[in-house]
C-alpha positions, 0 to 999 in steps of 0.5 A, a space after each residue: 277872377 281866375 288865379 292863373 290868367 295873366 290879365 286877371 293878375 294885372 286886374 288885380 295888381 299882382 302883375 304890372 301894367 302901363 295903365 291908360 284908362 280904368 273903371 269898376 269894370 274896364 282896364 286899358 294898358 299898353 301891349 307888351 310887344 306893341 305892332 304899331 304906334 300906339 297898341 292898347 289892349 282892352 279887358 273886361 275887369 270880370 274874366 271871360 275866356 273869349 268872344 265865343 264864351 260871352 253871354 247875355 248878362 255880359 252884352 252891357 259891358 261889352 257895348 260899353 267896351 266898344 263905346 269906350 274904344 273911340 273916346 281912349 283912340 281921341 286920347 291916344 292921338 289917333 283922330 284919323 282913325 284906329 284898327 280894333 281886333 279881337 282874337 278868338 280861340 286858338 285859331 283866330 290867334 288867341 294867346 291870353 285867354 281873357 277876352 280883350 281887344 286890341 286898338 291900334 293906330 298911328 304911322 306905323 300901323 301894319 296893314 293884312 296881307 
């Protein structure tokens, strides 16, 4: 755990979160600002600061993740379809840096551009 990451905090109950999926190793809560009808973020409950710092004792886990991702989006409602995004580094629009991603869906999805 990292005492000053945000996500870490959350993994370890010390800051709220709106929770909707949880095991020994992923946390899935709903985003804060949500940009759609339904936005989740999904954590690694072990920190890594981003996609870029990943190595191959994590590659399990995040196959895991992505495995996971379409079961949570059936749960959600969303059986047309879901948008998954994952910001890396500052420039890629990073803000907490934990690596998570975001699964978004519904009506109201933003589209690029």
């Amino acid at each position: 755990m990292n005492s000053t990451c945000l996500f870490c905090k959350m993994v370890a109950g010390e800051v709220p979160a709106d929770v909707v999926y949880e095991d020994d190793e992923i946390l899935v809560f709903r985003d804060l600002y949500p940009k759609a009808d339904v936005h989740l973020l999904m954590i690694p409950k072990q920190h890594t600061d981003s996609l870029a710092t990943l190595t191959s004792n994590e590659d399990e886990l995040v196959a895991r993740m992505m495995r996971k991702l379409p079961q949570i989006a059936q749960d959600q409602g969303l059986e047309q379809g879901f948008r998954t995004i994952i910001n890396t580094g500052p420039g890629g629009g990073q803000v907490v840096f934990h690596l998570h991603i975001h699964l978004l869906g519904g009506d109201q999805l933003p589209g690029f551009g």
